[in-house]
C-alpha positions as CSV (number, residue, x, y, z in Angstrom):
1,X,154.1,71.2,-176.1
2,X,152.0,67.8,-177.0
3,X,152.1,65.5,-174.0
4,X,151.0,61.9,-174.5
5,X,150.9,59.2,-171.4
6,X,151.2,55.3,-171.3
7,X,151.3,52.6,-169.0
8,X,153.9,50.2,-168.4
9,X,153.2,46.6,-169.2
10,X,156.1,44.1,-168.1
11,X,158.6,46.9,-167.6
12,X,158.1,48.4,-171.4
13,X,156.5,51.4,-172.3
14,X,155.4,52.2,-176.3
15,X,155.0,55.9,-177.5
16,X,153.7,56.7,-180.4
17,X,153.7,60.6,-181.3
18,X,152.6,62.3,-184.6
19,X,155.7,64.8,-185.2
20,X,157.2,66.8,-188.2
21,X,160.5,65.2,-189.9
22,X,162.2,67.6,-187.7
23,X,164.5,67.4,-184.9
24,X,162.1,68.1,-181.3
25,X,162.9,68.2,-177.6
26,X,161.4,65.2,-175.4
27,X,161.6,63.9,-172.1
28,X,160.3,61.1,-170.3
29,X,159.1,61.0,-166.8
30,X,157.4,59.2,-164.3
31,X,153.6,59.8,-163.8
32,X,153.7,59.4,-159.5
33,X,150.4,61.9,-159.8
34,X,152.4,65.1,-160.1
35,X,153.4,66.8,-162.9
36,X,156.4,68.6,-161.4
37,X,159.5,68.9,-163.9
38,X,162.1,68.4,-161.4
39,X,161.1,65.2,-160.2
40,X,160.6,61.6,-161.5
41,X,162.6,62.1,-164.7
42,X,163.3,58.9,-165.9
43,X,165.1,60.4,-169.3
44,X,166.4,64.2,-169.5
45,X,165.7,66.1,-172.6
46,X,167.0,64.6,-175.8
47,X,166.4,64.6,-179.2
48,X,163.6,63.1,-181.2
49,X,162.7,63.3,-185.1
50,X,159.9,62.3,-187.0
51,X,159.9,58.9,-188.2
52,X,162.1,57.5,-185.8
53,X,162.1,54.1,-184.3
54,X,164.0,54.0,-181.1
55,X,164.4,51.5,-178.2
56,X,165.5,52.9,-175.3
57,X,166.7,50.6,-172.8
58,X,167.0,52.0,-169.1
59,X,169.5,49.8,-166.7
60,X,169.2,49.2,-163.0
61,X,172.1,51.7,-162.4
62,X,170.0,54.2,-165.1
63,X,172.5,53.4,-167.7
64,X,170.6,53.9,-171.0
65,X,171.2,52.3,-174.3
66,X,169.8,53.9,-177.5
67,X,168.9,51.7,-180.5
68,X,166.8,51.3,-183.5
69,X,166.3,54.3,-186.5
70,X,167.8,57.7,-185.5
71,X,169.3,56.5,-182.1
72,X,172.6,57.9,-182.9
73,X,171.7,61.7,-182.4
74,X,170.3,60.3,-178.8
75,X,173.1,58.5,-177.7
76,X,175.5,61.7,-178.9
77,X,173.5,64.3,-177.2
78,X,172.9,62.1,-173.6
79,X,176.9,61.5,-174.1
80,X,177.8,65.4,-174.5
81,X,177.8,66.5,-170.1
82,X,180.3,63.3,-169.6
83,X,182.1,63.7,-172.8
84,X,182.8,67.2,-171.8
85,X,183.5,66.3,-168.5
86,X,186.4,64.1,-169.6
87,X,188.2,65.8,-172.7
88,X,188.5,68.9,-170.6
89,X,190.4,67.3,-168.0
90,X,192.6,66.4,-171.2
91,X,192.8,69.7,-172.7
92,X,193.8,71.6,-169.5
93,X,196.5,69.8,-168.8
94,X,197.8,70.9,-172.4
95,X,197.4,74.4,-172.2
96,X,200.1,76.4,-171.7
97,X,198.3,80.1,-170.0
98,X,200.6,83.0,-170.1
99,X,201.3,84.0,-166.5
100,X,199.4,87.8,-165.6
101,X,200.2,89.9,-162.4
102,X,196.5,89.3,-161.5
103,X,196.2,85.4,-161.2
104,X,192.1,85.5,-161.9
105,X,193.2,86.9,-165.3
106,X,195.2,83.9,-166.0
107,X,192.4,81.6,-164.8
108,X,190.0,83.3,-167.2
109,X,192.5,83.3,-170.3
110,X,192.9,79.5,-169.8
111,X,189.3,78.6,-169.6
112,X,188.5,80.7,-173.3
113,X,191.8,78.8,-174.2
114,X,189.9,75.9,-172.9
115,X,186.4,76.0,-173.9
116,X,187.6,77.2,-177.6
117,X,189.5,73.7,-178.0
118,X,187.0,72.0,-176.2
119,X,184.1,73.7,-178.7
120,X,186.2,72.9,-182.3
121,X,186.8,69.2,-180.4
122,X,183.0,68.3,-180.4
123,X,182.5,70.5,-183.9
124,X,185.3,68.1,-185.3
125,X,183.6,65.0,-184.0
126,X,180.4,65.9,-185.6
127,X,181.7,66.9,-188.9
128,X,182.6,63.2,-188.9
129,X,179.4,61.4,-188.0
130,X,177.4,64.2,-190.3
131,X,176.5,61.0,-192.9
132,X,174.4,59.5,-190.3
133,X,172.5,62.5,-189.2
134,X,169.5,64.6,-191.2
135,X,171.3,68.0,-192.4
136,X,168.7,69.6,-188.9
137,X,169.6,67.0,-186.7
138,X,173.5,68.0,-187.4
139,X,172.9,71.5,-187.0
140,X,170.5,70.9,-184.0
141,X,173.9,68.9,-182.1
142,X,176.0,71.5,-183.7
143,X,174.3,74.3,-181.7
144,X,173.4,72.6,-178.7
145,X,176.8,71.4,-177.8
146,X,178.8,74.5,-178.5
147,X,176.2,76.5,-176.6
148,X,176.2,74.3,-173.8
149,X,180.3,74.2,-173.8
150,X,180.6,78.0,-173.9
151,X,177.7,78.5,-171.5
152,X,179.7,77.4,-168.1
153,X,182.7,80.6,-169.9
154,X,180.3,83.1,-169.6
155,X,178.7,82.2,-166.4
156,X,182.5,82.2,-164.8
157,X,183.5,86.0,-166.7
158,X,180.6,87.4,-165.4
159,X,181.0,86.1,-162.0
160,X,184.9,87.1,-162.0
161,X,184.3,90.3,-164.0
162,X,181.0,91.9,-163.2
163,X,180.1,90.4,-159.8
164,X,183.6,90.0,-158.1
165,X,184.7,93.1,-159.6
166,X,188.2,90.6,-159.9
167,X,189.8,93.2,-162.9
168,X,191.1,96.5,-164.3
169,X,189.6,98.8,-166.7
170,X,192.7,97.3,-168.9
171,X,192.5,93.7,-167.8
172,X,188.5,94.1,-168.6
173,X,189.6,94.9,-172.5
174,X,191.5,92.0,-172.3
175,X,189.0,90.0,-171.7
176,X,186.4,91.3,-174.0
177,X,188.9,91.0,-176.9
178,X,189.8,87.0,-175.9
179,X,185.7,87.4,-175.9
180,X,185.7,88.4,-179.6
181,X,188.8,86.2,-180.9
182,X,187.3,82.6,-178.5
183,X,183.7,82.3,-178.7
184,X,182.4,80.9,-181.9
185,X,179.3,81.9,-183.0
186,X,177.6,79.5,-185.5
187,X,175.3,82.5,-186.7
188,X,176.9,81.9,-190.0
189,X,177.1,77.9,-190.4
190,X,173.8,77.3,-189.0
191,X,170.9,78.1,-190.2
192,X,168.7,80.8,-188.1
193,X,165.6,78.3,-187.8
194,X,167.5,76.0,-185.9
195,X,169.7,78.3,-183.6
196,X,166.5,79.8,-182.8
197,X,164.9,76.5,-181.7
198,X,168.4,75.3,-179.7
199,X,167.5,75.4,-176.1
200,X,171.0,75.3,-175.1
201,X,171.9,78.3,-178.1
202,X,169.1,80.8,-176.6
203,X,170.2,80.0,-173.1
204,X,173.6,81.1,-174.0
205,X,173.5,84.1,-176.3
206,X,171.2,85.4,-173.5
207,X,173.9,85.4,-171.5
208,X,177.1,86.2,-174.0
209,X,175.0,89.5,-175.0
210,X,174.4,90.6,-171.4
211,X,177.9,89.7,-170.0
212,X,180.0,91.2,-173.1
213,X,177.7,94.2,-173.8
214,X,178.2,95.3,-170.0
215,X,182.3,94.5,-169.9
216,X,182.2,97.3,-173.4
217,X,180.1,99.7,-172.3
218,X,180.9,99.8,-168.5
219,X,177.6,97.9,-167.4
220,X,174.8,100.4,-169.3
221,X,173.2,99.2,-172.4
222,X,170.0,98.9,-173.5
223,X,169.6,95.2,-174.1
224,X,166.0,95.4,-175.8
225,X,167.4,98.1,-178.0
226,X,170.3,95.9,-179.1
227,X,168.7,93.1,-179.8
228,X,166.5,94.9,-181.9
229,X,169.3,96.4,-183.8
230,X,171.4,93.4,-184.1
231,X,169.1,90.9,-184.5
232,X,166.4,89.4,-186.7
233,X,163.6,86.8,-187.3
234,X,162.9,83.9,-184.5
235,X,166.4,84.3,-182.6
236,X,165.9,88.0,-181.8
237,X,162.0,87.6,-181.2
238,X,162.7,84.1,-179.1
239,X,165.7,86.4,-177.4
240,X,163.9,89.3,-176.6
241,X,160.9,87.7,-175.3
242,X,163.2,86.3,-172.9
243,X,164.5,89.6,-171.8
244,X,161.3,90.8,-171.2
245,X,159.7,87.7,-169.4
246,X,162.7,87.8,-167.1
247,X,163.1,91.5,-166.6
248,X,159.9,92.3,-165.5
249,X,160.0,93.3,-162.5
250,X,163.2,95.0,-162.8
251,X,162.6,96.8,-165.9
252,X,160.3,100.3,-165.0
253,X,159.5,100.8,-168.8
254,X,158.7,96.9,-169.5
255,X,155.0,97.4,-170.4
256,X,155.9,99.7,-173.2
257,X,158.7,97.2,-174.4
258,X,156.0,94.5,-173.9
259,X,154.0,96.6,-176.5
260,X,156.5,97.2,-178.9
261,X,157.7,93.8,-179.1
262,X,153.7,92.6,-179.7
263,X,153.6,95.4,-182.5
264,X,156.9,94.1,-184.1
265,X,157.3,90.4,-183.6
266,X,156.7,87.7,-187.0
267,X,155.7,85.0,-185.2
268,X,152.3,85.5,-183.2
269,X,152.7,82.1,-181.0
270,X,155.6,84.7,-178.9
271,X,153.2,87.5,-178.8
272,X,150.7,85.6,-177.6
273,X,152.7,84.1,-174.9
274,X,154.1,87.3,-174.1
275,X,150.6,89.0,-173.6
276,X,149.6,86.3,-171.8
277,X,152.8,86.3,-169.2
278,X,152.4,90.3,-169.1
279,X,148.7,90.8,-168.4
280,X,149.4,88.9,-165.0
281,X,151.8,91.3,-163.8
282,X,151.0,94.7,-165.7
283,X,149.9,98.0,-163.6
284,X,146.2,99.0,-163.4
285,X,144.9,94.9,-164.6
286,X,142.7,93.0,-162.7
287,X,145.0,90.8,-160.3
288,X,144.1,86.9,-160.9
289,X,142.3,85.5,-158.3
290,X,143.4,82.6,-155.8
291,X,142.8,79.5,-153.6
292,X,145.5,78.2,-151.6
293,X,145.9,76.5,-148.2
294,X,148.2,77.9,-145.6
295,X,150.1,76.1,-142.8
296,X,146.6,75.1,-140.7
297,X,144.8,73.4,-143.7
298,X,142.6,77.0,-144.2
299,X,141.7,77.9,-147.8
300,X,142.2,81.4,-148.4
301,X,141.8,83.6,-151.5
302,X,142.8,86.5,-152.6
303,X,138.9,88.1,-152.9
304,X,139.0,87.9,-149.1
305,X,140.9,91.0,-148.9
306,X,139.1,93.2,-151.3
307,X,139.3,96.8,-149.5
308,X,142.7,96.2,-148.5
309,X,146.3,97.0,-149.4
310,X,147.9,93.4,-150.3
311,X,151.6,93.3,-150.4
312,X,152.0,89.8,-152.1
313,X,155.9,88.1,-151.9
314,X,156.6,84.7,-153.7
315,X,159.6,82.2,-152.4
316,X,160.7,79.7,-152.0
317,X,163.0,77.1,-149.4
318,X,166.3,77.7,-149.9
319,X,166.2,80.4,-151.8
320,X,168.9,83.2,-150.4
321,X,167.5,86.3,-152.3
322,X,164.6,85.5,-150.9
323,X,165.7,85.6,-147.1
324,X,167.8,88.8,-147.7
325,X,164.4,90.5,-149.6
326,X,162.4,89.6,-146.3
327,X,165.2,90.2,-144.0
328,X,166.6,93.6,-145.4
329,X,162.9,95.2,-146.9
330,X,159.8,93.3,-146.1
331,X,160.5,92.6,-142.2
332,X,161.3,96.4,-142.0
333,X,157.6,97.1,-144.1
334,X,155.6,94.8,-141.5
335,X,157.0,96.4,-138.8
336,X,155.8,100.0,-140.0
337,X,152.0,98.4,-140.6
338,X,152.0,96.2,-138.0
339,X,148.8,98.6,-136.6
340,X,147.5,99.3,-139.9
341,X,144.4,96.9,-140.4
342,X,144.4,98.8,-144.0
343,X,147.8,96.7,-144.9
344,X,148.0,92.8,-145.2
345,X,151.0,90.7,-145.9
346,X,150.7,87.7,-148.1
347,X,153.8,85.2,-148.8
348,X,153.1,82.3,-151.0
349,X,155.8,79.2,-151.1
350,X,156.1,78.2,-153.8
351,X,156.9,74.3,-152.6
352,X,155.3,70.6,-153.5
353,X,156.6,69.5,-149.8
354,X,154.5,70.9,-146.8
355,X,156.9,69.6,-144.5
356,X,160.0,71.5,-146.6
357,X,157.4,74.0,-146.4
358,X,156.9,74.3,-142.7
359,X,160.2,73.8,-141.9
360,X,160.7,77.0,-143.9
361,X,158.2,78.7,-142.2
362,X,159.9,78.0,-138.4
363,X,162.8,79.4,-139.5
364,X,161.5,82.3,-139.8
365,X,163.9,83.8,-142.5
366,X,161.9,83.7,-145.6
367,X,158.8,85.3,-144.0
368,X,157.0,85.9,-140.4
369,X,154.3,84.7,-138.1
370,X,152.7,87.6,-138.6
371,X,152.0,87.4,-142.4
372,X,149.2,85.4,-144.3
373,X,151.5,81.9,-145.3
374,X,150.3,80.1,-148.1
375,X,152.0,77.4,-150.8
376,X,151.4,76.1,-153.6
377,X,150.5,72.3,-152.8
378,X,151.7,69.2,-154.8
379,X,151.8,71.7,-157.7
380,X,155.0,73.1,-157.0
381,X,156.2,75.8,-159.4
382,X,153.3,74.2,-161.7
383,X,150.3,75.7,-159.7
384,X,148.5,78.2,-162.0
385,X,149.1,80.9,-159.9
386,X,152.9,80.9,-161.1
387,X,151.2,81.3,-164.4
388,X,148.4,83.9,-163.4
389,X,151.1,86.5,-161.9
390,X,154.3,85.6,-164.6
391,X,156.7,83.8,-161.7
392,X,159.9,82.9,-163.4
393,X,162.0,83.5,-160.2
394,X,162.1,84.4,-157.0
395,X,161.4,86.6,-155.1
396,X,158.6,87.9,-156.9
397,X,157.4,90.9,-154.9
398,X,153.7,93.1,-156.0
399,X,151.4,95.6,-154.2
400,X,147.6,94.9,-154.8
401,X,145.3,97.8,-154.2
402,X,141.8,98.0,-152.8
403,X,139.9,96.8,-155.4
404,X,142.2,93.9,-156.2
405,X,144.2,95.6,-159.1
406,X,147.6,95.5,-159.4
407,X,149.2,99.2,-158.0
408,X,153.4,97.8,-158.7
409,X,155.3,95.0,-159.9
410,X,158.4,97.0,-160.2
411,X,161.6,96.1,-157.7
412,X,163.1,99.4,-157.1
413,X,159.0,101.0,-156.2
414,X,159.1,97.5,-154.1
415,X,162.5,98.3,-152.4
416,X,165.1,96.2,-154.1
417,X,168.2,98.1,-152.6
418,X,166.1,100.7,-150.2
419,X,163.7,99.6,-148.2
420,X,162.1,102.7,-147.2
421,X,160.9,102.3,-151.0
422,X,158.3,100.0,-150.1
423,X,156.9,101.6,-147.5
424,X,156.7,104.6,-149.8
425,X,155.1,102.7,-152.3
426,X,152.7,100.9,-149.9
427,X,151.7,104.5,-148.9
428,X,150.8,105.7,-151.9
429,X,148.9,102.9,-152.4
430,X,146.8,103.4,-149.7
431,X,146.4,107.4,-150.5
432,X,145.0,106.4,-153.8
């Protein structure tokens, strides 16, 4: 990521970047003395190439106008949420869905219907512009907005299919072969560098392999296996570092998937980010060192309970897993150590509001009075902390040992779905 900063002078602001003759991600945000991704953004991701010179004019209203050399891939892919937005409304009311007993399977068999004319639509409209664009920068749109059409599909089949439980055994092969026959995959009309560097084309075969991979095989598959079957070069090593990142507290065999994936992977910039994400969060390592303030304006590190079993939660406000984990499993594990001066109980918010913060706090749902309550500051999900112990979501449960290594990252040892799990584990921790 290169990150350059300048000033405003009379309401206009002049970047200069040194980049490839390649397509690249940007955004442009507002320097308020945080760093925070998901505030101040005064323009959302787009796309920038190498020798391009582009005024970007931002209304009162946040209207945007793109002009200048290689504005037209700007104005395209800041168009394609609205564009979508409106031809669908225009689609829908063409389709014609064949009527099923089971009125969910009807809904899904007219949003593949949907999303499959919506997908060729902005694939047609591209084909038409593709003069004006570098052959990358056409691909680059080509990915990103069939991704990001066939994303909001598979989010809603694997809502309806695997977490409603909405369908038959039959209907559920219905829906895997309108899976095979709808979604296009681009694998063969673009190339494999640039699917690989689509944000929007990861995001989505991430999901499309999980979702149709558990419809065919009844839920169980080994998703690092296939991917290493299937798959080759910077899409499966971009895909399966995702896996991994994501899965790792869920995964009990992750470290020696971690491994494997260092051992086989072409492109060292993923290993090294991988070994750098894993080594916060494997068993037996050294756990990082901290300093953050809880609710009385008290610094408080980690070192100060060396000797102790630390169970360690992060959260955040709002965050409904996170209330169920402490309601259903942590609550239960205070209460049974309550007495135990052996046994400490850490949660850190992570928040860049104290007040959202403390508000949190009094309601008494994501964690107790009782507990050590820390946040992360102005930081937010930036603090180095999220870094130091691999956070990518929450909650993000671990048990620390005595001498400050890490004894378990792994949810079912830390009583996802049995909380007597966690006391178990918390045990053995302290019978080591």
């Amino acid at each position: 990521m290169l990150t350059t900063t300048e000033p405003v002078a009379d309401g206009i602001c002049h970047f200069v970047v040194d980049l490839e003759a390649t397509p690249h991600y940007y955004l442009i945000k507002e320097n308020q003395g945080s760093f925070i991704e998901s505030k101040h953004i005064v323009l959302r991701k787009n796309i920038l190439t190498g020798g391009d010179d582009v005024l970007i004019q931002i209304g009162g209203d946040s209207t945007l106008d793109f002009s200048g050399k290689g504005a037209r891939k700007m104005v395209r892919f800041n168009e394609l949420p609205l564009w979508c937005s409106r031809e669908e409304q225009s689609i829908s009311k063409e389709i014609a869905a064949p009527v099923f007993p089971n009125k969910e399977l009807t809904y899904v068999y007219h949003y593949f219907e949907q999303t499959n004319r919506l997908s060729k639509l902005w694939m047609n409209r591209l084909a038409d512009e593709k003069p004006l664009y570098s052959d990358e920068e056409y691909q680059l749109l080509l990915a990103d907005g069939v991704s990001y059409i066939q994303k909001s599909l598979i989010f809603a089949v694997e809502v309806k299919a695997l977490l409603n439980k909405s369908f038959s055994r039959d209907e559920i092969g219905q829906i895997t072969k309108l899976m095979d026959q709808k979604i296009i995959d681009l694998r063969s009309s673009v190339s494999e560098s640039i699917l690989a560097r689509s944000d929007n084309w990861i995001k989505f075969m991430d999901k499309w392999i999980s979702v149709d991979q558990k419809l065919k095989h009844d839920r169980s598959f080994s998703k690092y296996d296939y991917l290493k079957k299937n798959y080759s070069g910077g899409i499966r090593d971009k895909l399966t570092m995702l896996y991994l990142i994501k899965n790792a507290k869920y995964v009990a065999n992750v470290d020696s998937l971690a491994q494997d994936f260092i051992a086989t992977s072409q492109d060292e910039s993923y290993t090294e980010l991988l070994s750098q994400v894993m080594h916060g969060r494997t068993k037996g390592k050294k756990a990082k060192d901290f300093s953050l303030f809880d609710q009385y304006g008290n610094q408080v590190k980690l070192t100060d309970f060396y000797g102790k079993v630390v169970f360690l939660d992060f959260w955040f406000p709002g965050c409904f897993p996170c209330m169920k984990y402490f309601a259903e499993t942590i609550s239960y594990a205070e209460e049974k150590f309550k007495h135990n001066p052996d046994v400490i109980f850490i949660s850190i918010g992570i928040c860049s509001d104290k007040g959202k913060w403390m508000d949190a706090l009094q309601t008494n749902k994501y964690t107790s009075p009782s507990a050590i309550n820390l946040f992360t500051g102005e930081a937010g999900w930036n603090h180095p902390v999220i870094m130091d112990y691999a956070i990518t979501s929450a909650p993000t449960p671990m048990v620390i040992d005595k001498s400050g290594h890490i004894f378990s990252t792994n949810s079912n040892e830390l009583g996802k779905g049995n909380k007597e799990k966690l006391i178990e584990t918390i045990d053995n921790c302290l019978a080591q």
